[in-house]
PyMOL Python script that loads the backbone (N, CA, C, O; Angstrom):
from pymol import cmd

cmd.read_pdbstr("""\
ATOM      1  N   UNK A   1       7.716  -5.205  10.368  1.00  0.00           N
ATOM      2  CA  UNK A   1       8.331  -5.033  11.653  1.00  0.00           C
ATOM      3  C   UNK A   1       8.428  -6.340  12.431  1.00  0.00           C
ATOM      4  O   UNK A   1       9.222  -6.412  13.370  1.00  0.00           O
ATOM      5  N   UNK A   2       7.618  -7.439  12.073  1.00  0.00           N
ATOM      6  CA  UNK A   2       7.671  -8.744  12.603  1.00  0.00           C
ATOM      7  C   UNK A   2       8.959  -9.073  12.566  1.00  0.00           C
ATOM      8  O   UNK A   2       9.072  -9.929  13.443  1.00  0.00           O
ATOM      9  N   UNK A   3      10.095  -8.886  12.025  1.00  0.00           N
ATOM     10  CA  UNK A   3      11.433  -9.757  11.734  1.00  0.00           C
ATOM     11  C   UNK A   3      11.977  -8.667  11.892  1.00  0.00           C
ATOM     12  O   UNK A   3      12.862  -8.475  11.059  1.00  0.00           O
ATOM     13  N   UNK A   4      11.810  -7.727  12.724  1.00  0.00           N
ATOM     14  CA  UNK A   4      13.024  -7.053  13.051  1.00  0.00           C
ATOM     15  C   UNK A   4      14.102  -7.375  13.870  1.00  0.00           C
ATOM     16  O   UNK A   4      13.796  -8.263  14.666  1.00  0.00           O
ATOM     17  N   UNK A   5      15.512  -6.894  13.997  1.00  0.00           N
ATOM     18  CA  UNK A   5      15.570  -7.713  14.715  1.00  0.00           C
ATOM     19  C   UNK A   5      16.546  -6.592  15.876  1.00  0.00           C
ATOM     20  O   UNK A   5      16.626  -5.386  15.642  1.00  0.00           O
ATOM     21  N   UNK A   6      17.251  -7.273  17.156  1.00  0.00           N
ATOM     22  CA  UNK A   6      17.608  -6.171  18.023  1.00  0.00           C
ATOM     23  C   UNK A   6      18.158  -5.440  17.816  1.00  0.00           C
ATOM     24  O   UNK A   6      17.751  -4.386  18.304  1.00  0.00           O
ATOM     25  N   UNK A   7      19.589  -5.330  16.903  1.00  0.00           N
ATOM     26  CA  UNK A   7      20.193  -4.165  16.656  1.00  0.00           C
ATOM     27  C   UNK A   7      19.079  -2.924  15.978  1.00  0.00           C
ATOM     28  O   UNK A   7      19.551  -1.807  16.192  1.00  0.00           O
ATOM     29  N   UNK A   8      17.944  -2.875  15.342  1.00  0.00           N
ATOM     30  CA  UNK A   8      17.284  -2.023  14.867  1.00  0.00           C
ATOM     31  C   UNK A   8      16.676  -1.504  16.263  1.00  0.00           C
ATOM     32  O   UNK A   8      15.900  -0.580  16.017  1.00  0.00           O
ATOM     33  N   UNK A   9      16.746  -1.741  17.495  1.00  0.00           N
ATOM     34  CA  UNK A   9      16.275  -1.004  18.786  1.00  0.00           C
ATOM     35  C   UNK A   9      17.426  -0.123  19.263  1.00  0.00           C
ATOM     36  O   UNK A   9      18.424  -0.741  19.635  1.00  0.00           O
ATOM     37  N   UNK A  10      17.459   0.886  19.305  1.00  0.00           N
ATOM     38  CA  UNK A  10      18.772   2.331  19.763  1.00  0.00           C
ATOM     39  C   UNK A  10      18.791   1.489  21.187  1.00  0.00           C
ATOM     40  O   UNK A  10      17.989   0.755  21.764  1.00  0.00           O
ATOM     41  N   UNK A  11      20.547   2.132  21.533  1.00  0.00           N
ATOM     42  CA  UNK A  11      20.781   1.602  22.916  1.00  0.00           C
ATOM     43  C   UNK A  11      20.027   2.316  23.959  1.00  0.00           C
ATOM     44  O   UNK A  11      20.002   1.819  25.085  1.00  0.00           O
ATOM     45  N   UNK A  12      19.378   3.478  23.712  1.00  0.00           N
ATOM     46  CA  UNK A  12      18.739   4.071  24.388  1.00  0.00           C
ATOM     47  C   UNK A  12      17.149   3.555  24.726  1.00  0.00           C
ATOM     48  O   UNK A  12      16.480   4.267  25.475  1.00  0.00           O
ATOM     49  N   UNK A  13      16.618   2.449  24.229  1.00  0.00           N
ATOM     50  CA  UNK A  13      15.547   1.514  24.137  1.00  0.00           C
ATOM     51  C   UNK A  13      15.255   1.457  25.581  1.00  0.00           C
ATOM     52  O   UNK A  13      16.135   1.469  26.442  1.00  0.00           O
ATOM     53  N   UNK A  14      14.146   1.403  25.788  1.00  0.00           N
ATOM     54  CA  UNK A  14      13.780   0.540  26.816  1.00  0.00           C
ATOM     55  C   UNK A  14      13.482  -1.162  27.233  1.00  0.00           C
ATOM     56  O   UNK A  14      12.683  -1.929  26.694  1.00  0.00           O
ATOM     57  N   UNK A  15      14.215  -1.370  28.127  1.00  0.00           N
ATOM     58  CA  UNK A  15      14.186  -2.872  28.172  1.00  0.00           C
ATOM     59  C   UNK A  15      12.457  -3.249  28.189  1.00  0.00           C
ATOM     60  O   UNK A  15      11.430  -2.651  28.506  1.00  0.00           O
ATOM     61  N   UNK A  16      12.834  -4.666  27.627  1.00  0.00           N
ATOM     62  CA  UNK A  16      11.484  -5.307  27.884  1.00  0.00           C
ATOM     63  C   UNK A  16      11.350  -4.816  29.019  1.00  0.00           C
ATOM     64  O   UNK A  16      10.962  -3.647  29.014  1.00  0.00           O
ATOM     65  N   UNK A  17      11.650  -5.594  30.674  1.00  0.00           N
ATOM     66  CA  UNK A  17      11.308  -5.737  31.940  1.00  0.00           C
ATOM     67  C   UNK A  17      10.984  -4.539  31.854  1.00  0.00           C
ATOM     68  O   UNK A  17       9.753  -4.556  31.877  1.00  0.00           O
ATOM     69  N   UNK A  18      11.521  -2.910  31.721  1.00  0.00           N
ATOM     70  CA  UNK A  18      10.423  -1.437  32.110  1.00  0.00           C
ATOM     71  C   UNK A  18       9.515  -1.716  30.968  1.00  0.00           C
ATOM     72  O   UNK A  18       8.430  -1.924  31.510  1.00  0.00           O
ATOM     73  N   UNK A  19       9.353  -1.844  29.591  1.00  0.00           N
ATOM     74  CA  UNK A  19       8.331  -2.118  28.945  1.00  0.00           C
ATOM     75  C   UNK A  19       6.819  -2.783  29.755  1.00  0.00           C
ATOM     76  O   UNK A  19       5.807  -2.095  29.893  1.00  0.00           O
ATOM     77  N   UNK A  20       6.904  -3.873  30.111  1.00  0.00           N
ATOM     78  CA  UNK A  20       5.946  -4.536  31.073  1.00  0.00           C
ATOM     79  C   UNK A  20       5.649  -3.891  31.964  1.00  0.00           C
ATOM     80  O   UNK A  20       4.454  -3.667  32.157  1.00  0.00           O
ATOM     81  N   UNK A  21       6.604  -3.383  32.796  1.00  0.00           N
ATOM     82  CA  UNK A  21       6.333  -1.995  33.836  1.00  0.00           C
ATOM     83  C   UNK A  21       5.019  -1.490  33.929  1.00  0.00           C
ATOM     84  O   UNK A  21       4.118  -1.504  34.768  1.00  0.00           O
ATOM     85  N   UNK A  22       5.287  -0.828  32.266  1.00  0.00           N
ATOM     86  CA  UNK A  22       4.536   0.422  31.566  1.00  0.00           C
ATOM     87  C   UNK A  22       3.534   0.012  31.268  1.00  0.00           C
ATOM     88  O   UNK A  22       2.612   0.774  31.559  1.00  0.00           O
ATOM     89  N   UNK A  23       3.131  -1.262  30.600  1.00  0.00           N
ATOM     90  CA  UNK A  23       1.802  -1.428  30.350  1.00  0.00           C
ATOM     91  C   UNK A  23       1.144  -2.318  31.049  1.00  0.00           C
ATOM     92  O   UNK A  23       0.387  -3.119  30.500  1.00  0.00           O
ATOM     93  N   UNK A  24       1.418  -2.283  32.808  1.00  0.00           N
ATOM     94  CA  UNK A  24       1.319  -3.383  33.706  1.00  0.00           C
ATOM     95  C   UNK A  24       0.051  -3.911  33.083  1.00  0.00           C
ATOM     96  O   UNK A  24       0.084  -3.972  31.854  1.00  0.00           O
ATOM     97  N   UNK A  25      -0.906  -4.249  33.590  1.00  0.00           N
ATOM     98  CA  UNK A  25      -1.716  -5.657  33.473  1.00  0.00           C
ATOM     99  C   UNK A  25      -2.155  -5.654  32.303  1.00  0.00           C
ATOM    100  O   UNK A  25      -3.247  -6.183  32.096  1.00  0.00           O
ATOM    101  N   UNK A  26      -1.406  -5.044  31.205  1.00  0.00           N
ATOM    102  CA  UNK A  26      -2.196  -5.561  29.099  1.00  0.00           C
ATOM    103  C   UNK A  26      -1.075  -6.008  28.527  1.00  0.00           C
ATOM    104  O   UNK A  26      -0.841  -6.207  27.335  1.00  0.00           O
ATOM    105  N   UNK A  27       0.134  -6.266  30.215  1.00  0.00           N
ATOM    106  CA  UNK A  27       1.359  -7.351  29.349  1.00  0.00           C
ATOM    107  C   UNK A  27       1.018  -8.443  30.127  1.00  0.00           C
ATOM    108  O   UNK A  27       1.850  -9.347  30.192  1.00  0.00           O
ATOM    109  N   UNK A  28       0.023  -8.552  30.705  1.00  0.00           N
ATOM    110  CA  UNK A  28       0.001 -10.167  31.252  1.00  0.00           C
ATOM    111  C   UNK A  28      -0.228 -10.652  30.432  1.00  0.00           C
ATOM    112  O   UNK A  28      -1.053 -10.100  29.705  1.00  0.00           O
ATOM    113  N   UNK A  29       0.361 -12.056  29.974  1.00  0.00           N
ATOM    114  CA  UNK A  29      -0.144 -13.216  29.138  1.00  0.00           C
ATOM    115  C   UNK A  29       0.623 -12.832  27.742  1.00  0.00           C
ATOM    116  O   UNK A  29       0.491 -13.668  26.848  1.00  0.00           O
ATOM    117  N   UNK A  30       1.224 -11.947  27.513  1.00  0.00           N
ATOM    118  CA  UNK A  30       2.400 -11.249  26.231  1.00  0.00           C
ATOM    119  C   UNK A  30       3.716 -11.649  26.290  1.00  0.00           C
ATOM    120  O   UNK A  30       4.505 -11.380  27.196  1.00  0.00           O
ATOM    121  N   UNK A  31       4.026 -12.587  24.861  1.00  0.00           N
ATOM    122  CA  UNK A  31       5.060 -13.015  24.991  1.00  0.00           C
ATOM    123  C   UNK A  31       6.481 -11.942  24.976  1.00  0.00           C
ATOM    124  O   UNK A  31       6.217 -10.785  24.647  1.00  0.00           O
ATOM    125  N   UNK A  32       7.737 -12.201  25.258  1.00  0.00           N
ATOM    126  CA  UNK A  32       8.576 -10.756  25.043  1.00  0.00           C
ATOM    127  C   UNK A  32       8.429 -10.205  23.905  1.00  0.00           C
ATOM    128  O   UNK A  32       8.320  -8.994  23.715  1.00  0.00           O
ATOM    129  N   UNK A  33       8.410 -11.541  22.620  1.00  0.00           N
ATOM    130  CA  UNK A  33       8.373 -10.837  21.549  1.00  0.00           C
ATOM    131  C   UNK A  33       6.965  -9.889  20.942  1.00  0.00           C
ATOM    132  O   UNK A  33       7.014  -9.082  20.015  1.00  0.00           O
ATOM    133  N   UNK A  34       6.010 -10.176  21.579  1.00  0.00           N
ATOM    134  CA  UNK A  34       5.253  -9.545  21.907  1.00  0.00           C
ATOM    135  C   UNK A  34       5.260  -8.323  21.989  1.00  0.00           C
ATOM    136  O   UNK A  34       5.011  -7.533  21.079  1.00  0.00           O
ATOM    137  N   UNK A  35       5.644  -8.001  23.460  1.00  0.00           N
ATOM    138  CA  UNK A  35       5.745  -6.578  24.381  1.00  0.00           C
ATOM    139  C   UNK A  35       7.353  -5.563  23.416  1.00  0.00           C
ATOM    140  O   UNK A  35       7.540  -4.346  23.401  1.00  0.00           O
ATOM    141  N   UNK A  36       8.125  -6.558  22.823  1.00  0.00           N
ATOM    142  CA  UNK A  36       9.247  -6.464  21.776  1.00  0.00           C
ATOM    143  C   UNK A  36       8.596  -4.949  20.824  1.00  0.00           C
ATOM    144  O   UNK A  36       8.912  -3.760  20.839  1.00  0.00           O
ATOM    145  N   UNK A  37       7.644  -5.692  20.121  1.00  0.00           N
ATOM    146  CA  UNK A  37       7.068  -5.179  19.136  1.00  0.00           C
ATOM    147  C   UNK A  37       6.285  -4.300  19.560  1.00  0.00           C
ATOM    148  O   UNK A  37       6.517  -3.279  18.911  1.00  0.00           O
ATOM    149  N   UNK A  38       5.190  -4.064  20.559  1.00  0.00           N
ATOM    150  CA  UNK A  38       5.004  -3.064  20.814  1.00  0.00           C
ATOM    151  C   UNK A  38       6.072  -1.718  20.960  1.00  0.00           C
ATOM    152  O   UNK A  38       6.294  -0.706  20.294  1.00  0.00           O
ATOM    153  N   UNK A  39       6.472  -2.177  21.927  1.00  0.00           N
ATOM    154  CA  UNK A  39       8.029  -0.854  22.060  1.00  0.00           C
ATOM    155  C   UNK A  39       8.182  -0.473  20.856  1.00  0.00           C
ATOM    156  O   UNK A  39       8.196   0.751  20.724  1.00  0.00           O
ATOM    157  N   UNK A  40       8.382  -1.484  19.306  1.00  0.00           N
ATOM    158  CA  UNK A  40       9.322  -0.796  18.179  1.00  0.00           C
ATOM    159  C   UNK A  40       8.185  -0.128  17.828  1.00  0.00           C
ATOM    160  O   UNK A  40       8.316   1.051  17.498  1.00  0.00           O
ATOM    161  N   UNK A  41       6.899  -0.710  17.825  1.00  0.00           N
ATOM    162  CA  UNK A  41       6.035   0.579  16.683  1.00  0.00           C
ATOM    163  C   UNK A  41       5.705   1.557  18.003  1.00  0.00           C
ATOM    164  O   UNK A  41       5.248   2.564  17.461  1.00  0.00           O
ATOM    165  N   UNK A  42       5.694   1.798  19.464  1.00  0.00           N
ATOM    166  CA  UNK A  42       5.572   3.186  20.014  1.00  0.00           C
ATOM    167  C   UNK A  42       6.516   3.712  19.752  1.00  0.00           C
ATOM    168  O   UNK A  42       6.322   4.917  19.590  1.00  0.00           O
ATOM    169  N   UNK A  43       8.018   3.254  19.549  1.00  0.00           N
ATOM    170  CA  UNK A  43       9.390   3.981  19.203  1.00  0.00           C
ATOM    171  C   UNK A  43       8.680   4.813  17.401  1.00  0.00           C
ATOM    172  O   UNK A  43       8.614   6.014  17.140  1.00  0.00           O
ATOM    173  N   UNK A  44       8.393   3.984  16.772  1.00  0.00           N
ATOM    174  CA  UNK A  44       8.164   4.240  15.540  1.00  0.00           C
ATOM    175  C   UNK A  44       7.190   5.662  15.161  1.00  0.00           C
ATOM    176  O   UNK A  44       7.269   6.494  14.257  1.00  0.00           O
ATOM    177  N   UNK A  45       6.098   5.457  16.513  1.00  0.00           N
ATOM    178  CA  UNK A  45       4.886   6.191  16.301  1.00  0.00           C
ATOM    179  C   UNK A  45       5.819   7.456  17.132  1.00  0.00           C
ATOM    180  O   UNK A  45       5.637   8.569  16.639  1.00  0.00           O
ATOM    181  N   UNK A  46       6.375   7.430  17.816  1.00  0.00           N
ATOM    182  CA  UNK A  46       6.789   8.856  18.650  1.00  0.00           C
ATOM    183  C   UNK A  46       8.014   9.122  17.730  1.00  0.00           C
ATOM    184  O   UNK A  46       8.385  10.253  18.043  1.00  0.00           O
ATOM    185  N   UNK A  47       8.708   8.714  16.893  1.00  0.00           N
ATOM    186  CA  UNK A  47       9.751   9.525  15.779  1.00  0.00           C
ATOM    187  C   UNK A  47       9.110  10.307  14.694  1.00  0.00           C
ATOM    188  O   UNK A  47       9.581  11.200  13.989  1.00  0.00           O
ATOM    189  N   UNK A  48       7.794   9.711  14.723  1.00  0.00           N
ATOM    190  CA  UNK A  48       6.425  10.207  13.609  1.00  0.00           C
ATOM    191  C   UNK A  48       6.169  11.581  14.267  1.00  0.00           C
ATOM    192  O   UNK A  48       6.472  12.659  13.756  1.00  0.00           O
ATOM    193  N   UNK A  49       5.718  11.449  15.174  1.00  0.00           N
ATOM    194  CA  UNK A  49       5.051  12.595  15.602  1.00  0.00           C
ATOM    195  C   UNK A  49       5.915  13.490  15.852  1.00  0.00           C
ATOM    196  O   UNK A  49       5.721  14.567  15.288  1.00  0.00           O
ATOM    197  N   UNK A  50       6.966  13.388  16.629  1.00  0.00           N
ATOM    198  CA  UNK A  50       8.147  14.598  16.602  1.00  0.00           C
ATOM    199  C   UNK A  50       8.287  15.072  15.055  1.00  0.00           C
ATOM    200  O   UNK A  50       7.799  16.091  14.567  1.00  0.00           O
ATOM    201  N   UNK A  51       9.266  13.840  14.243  1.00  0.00           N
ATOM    202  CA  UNK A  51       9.065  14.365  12.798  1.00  0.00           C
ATOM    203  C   UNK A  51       7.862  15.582  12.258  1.00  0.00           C
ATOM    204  O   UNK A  51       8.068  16.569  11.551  1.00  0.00           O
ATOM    205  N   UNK A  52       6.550  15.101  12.879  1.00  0.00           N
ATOM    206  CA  UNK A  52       5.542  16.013  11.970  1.00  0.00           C
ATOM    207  C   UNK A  52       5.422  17.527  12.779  1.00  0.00           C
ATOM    208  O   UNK A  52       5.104  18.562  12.194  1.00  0.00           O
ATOM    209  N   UNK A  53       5.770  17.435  14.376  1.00  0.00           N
ATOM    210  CA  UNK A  53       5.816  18.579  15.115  1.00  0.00           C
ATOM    211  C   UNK A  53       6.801  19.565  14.468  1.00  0.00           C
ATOM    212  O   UNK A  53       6.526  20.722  14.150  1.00  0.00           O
ATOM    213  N   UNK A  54       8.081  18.904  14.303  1.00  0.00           N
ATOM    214  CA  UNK A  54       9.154  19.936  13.659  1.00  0.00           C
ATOM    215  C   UNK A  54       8.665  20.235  12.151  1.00  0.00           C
ATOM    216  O   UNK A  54       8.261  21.383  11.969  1.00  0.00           O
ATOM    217  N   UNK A  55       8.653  19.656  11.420  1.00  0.00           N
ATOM    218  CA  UNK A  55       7.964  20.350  10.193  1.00  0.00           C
ATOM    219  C   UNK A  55       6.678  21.372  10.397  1.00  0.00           C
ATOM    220  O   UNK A  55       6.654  22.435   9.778  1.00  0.00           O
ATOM    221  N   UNK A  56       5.768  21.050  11.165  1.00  0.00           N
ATOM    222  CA  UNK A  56       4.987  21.934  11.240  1.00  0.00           C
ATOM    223  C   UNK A  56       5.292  23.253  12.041  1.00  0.00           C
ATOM    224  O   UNK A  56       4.538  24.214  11.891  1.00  0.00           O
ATOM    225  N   UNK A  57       6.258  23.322  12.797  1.00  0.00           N
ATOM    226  CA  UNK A  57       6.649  24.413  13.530  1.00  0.00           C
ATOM    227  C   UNK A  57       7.963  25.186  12.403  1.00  0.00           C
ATOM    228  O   UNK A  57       8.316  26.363  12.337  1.00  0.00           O
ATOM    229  N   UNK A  58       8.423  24.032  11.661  1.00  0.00           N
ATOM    230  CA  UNK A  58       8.893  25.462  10.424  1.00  0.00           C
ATOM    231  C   UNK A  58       8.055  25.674   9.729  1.00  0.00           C
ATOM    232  O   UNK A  58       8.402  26.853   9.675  1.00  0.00           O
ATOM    233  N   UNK A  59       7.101  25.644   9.011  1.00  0.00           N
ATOM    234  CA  UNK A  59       6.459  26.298   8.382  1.00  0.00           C
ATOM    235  C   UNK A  59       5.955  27.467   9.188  1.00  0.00           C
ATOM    236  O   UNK A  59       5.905  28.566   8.636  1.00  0.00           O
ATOM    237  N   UNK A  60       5.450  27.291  10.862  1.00  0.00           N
ATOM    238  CA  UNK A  60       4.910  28.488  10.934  1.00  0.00           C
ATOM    239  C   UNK A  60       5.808  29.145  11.302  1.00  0.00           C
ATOM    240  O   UNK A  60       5.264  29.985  12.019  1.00  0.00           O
ATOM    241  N   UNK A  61       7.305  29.421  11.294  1.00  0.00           N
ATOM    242  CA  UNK A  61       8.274  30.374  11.382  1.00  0.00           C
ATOM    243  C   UNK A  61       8.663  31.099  10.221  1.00  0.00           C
ATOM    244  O   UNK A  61       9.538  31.961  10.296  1.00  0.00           O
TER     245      UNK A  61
END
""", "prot")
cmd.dss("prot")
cmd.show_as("cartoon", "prot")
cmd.util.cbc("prot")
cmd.orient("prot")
């Protein structure tokens, strides 16, 4: 994920600047590409978990 690069972020992304927002004072001292990469693996980790919610809710149907 280190060399990803922007087009792999949906236009629906959140900008850096609300990124920093969000994790006010544990983005002080974080470069963009930094705070970059966070965003892609929480994007990454919340497509995971939906993914595993919907599978698990068909099985119990």
């Amino acid at each position: 994920m280190e060399h990803a690069h922007d087009a792999d972020v949906g236009s629906d992304a959140l900008s850096i600047a609300r990124w920093r927002e969000l994790l006010g004072e544990d983005a002080d001292g974080l470069s963009d590409h930094e705070v970059d990469q966070i965003r892609r693996h929480a994007d990454a980790m919340a497509r995971v978990i939906v993914e595993m919610f919907v599978e698990q809710r068909a099985v119990q149907e």
